[in-house]
N, C-alpha and C positions, 0 to 999 in steps of 0.2 A: 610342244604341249599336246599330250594325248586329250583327243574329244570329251567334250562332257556331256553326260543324259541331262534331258533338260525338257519341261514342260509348261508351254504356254497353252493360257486355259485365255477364251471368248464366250461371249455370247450370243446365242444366235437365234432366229424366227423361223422355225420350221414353216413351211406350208401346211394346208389340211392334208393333206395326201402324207407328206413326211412325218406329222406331226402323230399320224393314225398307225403311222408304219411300225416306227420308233418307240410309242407304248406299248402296242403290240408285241416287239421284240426287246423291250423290259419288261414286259409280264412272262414273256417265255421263259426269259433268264431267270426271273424269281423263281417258278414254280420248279424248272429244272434244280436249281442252285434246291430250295427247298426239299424235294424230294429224295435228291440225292444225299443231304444232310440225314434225313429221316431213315434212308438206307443203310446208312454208315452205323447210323445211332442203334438200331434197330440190330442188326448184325452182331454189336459187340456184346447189347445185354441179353440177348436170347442164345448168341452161336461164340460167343468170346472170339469172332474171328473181327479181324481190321478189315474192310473196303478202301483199296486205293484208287489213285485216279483212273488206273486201265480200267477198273472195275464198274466203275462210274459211268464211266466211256460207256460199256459194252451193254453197260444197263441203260444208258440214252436213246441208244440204234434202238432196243426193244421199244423202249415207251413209244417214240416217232410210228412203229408201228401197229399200234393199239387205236382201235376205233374211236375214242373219244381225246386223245390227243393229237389227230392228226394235223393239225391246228399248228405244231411246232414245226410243222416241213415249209409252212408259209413264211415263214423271217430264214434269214441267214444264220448257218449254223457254225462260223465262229464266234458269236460272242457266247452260245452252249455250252460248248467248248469252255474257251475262257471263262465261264463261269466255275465251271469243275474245277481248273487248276487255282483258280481264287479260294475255292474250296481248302482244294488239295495245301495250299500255303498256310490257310487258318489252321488247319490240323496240325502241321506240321509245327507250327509258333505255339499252339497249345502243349503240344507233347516237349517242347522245347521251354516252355514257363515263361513265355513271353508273351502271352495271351489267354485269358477263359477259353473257355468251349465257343464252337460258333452258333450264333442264334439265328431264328430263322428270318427271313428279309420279311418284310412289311409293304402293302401296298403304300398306304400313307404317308410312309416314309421317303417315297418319290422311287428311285432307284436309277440302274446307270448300266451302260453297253459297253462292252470294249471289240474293237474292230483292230485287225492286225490287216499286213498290207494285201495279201489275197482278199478281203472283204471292202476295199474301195479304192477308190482312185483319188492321184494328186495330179488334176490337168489345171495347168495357167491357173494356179496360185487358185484354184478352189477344190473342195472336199465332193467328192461324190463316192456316197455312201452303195453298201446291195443292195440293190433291189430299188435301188432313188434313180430316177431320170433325169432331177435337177441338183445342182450342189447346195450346199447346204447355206446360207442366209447368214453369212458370218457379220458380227462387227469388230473389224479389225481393228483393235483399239491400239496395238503395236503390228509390227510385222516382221516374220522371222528372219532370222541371219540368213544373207546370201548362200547360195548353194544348199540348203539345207529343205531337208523332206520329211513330213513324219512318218515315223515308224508303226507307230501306231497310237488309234484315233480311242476316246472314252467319251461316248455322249451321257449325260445326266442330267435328268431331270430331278429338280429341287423340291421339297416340299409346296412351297409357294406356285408354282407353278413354271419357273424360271429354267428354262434351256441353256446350258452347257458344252460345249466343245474342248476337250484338254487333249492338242498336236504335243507327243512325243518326239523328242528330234536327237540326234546327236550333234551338237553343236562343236568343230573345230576350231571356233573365231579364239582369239587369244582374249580376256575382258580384264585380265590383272591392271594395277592401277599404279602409277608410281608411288614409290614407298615415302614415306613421310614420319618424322623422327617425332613422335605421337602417343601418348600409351593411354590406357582408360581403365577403371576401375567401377564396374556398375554393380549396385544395392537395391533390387527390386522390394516395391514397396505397396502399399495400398493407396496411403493418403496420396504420394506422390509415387506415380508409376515405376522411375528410375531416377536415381541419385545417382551423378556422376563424382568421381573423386578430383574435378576441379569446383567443386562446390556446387555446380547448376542440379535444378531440379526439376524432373518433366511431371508438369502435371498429369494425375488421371484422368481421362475424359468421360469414365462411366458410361459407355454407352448404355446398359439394363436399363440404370438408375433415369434416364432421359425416358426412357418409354415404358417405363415401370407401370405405369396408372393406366396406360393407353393397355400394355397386354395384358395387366389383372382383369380391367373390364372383358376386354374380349377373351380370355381365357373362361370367364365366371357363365357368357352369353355360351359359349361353346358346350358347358357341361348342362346347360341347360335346353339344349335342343335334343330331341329324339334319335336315339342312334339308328343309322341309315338311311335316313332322311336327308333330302336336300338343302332344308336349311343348317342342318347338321356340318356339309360338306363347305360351303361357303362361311359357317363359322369358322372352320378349320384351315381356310383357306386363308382367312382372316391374321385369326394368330401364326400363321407359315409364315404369310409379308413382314409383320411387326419383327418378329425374330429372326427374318431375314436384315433387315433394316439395321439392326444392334448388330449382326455379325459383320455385314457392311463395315461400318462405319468402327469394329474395333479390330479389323484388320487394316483397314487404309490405314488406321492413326498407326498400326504396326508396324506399315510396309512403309513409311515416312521415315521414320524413327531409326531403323535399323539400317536404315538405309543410310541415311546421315551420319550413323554411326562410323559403320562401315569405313564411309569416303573419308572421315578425317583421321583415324584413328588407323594403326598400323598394328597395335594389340591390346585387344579388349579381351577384360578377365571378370568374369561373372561364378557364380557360386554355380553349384551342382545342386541344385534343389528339388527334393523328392515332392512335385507340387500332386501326384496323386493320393500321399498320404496326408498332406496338409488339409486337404479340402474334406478330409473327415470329421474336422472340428465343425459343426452347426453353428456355431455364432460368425466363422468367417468365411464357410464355405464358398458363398455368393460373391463374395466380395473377391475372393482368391481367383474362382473361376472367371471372372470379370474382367481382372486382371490382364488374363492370359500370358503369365509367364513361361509357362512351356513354348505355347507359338513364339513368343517373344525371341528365348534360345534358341527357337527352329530353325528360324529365320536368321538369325545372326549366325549360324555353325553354316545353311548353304551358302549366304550373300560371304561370308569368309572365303570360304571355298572360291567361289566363284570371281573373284578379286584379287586373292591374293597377299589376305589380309590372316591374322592369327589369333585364334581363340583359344583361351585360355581354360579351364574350368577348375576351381580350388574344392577342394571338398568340403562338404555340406556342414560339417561340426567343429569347422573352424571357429570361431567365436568371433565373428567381425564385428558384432556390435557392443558386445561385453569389453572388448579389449582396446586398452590405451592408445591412441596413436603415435602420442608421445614417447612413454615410456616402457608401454607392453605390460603395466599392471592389467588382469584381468578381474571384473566384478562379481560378485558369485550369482546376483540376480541383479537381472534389469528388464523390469513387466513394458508389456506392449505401451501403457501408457505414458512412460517414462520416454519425451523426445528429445530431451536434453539430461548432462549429466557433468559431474565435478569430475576427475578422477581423486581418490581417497590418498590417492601416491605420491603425484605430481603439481593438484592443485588445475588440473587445464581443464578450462571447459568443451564441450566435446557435445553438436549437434550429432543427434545418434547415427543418421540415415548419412550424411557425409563423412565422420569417422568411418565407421562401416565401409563404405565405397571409397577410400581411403587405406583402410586395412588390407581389404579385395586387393586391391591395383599391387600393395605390396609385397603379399604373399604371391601374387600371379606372378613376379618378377623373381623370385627365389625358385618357385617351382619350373619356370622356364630356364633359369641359366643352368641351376642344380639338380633339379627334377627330387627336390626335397616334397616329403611327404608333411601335410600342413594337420593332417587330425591330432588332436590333441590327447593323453591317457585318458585324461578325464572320460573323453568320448569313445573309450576301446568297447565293444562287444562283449561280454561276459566271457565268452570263449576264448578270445586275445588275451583279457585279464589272466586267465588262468595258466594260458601260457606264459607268459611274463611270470609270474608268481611262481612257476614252477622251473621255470629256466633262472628265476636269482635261486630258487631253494637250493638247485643242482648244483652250482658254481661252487668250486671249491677254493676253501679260505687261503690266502695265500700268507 
């Protein structure tokens, strides 16, 4: 089994000294990262010329040597560096349609370093970073596979104020799991997070919804303090915790979940859901985002991977919860409100989110042996349409 990239993230207590360092060389990386943004930008609409990374580069060596930045020669200059090719990737996923334009970093935003292996050292299983004379205050909450070194180190700090450690490793350990004659059919949901196609259903836990009151108040105290003021910034500090708190607590209930998944199941088949356009609806926006079914799939396509296990994905306009399980009549409407249903066919009655998760698990079983295509005409593209329409018009009568 060829090695796998793999990232374990800790937490960790800088000292004063470390802790002084380390913002320091995330303020450098922002304004670098920012400036050289502004370059690029700057460049295209006045000179229609592109700035690439050498050109970045060679515009950094100036800055370092301009009197009122000399401020940047005091931190390590690879995470500068790396800041540019982070740069250089965002452009590149823009020009390519798999990202906006890049925006500029924010201090409040917290921000983050990355250190490759010339900018620290791995002695007896501790991190010593440049320019640190002590290693860094980890809590090792797991500990990495035998023989294994990071590659390279990402410190970040969090809005709330919360330090970060994420070791890069190549991992060779084998972690595949024995195979298990297993299959699953999951139906992401609102009321209920995930419907499996043997009937179970996993509650939502709403994290928002728990501290919902707790961050309107402190969000309302926030917009009411003076900006750039100190009580300003402890407001701010305020709602960073509360909303770290909710992110907390709706990844664990993730990393649970998937997990469990994972260990029993030999192949799980889940829909392709475009959840960035979904959350464009203002009545379920909140509720969707809450959710987190993109993480959801994130996390179940690596823990696959990483196991040994098989992911399925059906396309998005299959109609799982319109269509019969029975019989394969489909309904022409069936409103959000509708959780239950007759079929007009057959006579079955049909809980929507397990039908659904039911449908899932059956089409994933067609598309794996056959590699059949599950969209339906109904759901072709205008474009498709008109193909089809012009390829019967062609066909000659026989």
């Amino acid at each position: 089994m060829q090695s796998m990239e793999k990232a374990y993230r800790y937490r960790f207590y800088p000292t004063l000294e470390q802790e002084t360092l380390l913002r320091r060389t995330i303020g450098c990386v922002r304004l670098v990262f920012n400036k050289a943004l502004a370059a690029r930008t700057e460049a295209w609409y006045s000179r229609q010329e592109r700035v690439d990374y050498v050109q970045t580069s060679a515009l950094l060596t100036l800055w370092k040597k301009e009197d009122d930045l000399q401020f940047l020669n005091e931190v390590s200059c690879v995470p500068l560096q790396q800041t540019l090719r982070h740069l250089q990737s965002a452009f590149t996923n823009f020009f390519a349609g798999r990202a906006k334009y890049p925006n500029f970093k924010k201090k409040r935003n917290g921000g983050s370093a990355e250190f490759t292996k010339s900018a620290f050292r791995w002695k007896h299983g501790q991190v010593y970073l440049a320019k640190c004379s002590e290693p860094l205050s980890i809590r090792w909450s797991r500990h990495l596979p035998k023989g294994c070194e990071p590659t390279t180190i990402t410190v970040k700090l969090e809005p709330s104020g919360r330090w970060f450690v994420s070791l890069r490793i190549d991992d060779p350990t084998d972690k595949r799991l024995q195979p298990v004659d297993k299959s699953v059919g999951l139906d992401v949901g609102i009321s209920s997070l995930v419907t499996l196609s043997t009937g179970e259903k996993i509650a939502n836990p709403k994290g928002f919804d728990k501290y919902y009151h707790k961050l309107t108040k402190a969000q309302k105290t926030l917009t009411r303090r003076k900006k750039d003021s100190r009580n300003r910034d402890k407001a701010r500090l305020k709602v960073a915790r509360i909303q770290a708190k909710i992110c907390d607590s709706r990844i664990d209930h993730l990393h649970k979940l998937t997990t469990r998944l994972v260990r029993e199941n030999q192949t799980i088949v889940v829909e392709d859901l475009a959840v960035k356009n979904m959350v464009k609806n203002p009545k379920l926006a909140r509720a969707i985002s809450d959710a987190s079914w993109g993480e959801f799939v994130r996390q179940l396509e690596y823990k696959a991977k990483w196991y040994g296990r098989t992911l399925v994905k059906i396309d998005r306009w299959f109609p799982s919860s319109k269509r019969c399980g029975n019989c394969g009549h489909v309904v022409e409407r069936l409103p959000l409100n509708v959780r239950s249903w007759n079929c007009p066919n057959c006579g079955t009655h049909h809980d929507r989110d397990i039908n659904a998760a039911q449908n899932i698990l059956a089409v994933g079983h067609t598309v794996t042996v056959c590699g059949a295509s599950v969209r339906p005409d109904g759901h072709k593209s205008k474009g498709q349409l008109r193909k089809t329409v012009q390829g019967k018009k062609q066909k000659p009568k026989s």
